[in-house]
C-alpha positions in Angstrom: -148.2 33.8 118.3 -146.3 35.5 115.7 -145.7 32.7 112.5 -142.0 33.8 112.3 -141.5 32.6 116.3 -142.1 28.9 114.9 -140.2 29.1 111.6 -137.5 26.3 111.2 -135.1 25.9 108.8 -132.8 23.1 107.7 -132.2 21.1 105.0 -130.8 17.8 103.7 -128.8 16.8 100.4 -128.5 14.0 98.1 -125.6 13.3 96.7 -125.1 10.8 93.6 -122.7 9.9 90.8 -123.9 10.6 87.6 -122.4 7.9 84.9 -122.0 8.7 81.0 -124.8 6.4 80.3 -127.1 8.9 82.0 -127.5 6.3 84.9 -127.1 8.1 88.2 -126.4 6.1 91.8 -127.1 7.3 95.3 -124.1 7.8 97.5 -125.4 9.5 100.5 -127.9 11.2 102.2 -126.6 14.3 105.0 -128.8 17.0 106.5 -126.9 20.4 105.9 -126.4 23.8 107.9 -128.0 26.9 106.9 -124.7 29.2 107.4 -124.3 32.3 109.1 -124.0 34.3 106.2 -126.9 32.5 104.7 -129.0 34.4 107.1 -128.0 38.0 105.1 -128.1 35.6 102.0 -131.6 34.9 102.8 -132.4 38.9 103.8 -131.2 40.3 100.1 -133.2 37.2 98.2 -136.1 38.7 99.8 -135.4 42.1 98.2 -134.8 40.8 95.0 -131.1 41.0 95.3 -129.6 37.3 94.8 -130.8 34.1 94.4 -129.2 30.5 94.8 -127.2 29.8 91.3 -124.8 27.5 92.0 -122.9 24.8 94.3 -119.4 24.1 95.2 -118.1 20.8 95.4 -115.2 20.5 97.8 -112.4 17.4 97.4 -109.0 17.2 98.5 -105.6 15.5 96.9 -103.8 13.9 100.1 -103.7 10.5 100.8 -105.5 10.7 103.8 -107.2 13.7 102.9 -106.7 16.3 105.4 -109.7 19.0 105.4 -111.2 19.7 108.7 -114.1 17.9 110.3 -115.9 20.4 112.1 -116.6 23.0 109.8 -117.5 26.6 111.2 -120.5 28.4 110.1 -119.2 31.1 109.2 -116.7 29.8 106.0 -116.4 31.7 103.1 -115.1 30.1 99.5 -111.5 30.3 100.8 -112.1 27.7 103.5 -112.7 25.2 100.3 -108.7 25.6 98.9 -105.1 25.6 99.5 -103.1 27.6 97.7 -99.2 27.5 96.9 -96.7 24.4 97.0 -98.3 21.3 98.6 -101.9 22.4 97.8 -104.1 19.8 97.8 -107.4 21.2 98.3 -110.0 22.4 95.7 -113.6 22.9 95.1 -115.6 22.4 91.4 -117.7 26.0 91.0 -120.8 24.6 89.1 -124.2 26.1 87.9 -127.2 25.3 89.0 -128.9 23.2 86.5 -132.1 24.8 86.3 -134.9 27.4 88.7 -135.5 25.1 91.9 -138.1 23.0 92.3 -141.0 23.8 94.6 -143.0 21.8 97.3 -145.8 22.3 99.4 -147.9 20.2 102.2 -151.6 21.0 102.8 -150.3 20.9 106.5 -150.6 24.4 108.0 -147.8 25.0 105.4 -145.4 22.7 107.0 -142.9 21.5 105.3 -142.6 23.2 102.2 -139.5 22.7 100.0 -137.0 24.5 97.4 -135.0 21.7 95.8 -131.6 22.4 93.9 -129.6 20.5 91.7 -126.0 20.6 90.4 -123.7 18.7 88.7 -119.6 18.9 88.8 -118.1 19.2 85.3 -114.8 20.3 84.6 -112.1 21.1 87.0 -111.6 22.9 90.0 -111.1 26.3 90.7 -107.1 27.0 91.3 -104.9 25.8 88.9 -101.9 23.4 89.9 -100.8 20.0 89.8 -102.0 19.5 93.0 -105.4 21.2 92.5 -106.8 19.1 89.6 -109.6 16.7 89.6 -107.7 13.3 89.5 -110.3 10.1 88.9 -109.7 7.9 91.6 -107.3 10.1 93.5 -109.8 13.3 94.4 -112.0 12.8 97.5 -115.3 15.0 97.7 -115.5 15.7 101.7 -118.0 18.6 101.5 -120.4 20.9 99.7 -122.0 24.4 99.5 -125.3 25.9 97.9 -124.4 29.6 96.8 -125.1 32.2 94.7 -122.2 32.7 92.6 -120.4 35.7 91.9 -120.2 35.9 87.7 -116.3 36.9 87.6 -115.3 36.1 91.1 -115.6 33.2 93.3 -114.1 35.6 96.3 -116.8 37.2 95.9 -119.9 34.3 96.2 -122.0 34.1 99.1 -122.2 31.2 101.0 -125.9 29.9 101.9 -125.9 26.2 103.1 -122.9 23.9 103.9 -122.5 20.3 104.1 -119.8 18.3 105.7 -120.1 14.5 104.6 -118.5 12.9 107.3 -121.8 13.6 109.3 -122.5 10.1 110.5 -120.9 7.7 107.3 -117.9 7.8 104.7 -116.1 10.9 105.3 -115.3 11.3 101.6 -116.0 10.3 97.8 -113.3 9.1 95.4 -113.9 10.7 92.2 -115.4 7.8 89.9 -113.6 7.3 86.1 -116.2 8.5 83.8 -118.2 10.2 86.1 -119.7 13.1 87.2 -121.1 14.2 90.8 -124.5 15.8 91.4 -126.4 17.0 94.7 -130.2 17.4 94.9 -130.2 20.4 97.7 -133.3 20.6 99.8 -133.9 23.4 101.9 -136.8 22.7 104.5 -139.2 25.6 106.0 -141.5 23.8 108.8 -143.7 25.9 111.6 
């Protein structure tokens, strides 16, 4: 049997608050989809081209928010804003905070692991009254693992998505003081 027949990918997330006092707390757990353009993202890492840099964090403004909950595959960075009056959606562009971390079984190599991490910090985005990060007001609903485009986020490439209202709390008030992080796992099992 050719090894590429059995290949699986899929991944999961961690996502946590991360407090001033260095103090971080769990929110959730979520597996994520590898998206259809991660499959070319995927094709150009192997020849050298990109590599994962960075994460958006996705929130929205409206009281209920209002972002979709079924997510297509195939979104690119617009599907994470609104624009003009009555924009309420938004998405914090951050780094990567250092080279993933790597993991490996003894098992056949099953299981092995590439781990990201990101933090938000600063603001989303668009500019706009209705497009800031608001503590207690903004509502983190989803995520993407990307590599980011150094002068223009039109231009990123979407790898992995995550929707949070997988099976749980649909969104995350932004917490006074605090800062939101993901620990990105992206699982390759025969």
């Amino acid at each position: 049997m050719n090894i590429l027949e059995g290949l699986r990918t899929h991944g999961t997330i961690e996502l946590y608050y991360v407090f001033p006092d260095g103090r971080e707390e769990v929110a959730l757990r979520r597996s994520n989809t590898i998206l259809n353009s991660g499959m070319d993202f995927a094709s150009k890492a192997l020849a050298g081209d990109l590599q994962v840099n960075g994460m958006y964090f996705a929130y929205d403004n409206a009281a209920p928010p209002v972002h979709d909950c079924s997510p297509p595959v195939e979104r690119t960075a617009s599907y994470y804003h609104t624009v003009g009056s009555g924009a309420t959606q938004n998405f914090v562009r951050a780094a990567t905070l250092s080279q993933p971390s790597y993991e490996a079984t003894s098992a056949a190599f099953n299981h092995n692991r590439a781990t990201f991490v990101g933090v938000t910090s600063g603001s989303g985005v668009l500019a706009g009254a209705g497009n800031t990060l608001v503590d207690g007001t903004s509502d983190f609903y989803g995520a993407a693992l990307a590599w980011l485009h150094p002068t223009d986020y039109q231009q990123d490439i979407l790898f992995s998505a995550v929707a949070f209202d997988d099976s749980g709390p649909a969104t995350f008030e932004k917490v006074a003081g605090a800062q939101l992080g993901l620990r990105w796992s992206i699982n390759f099992t025969l």
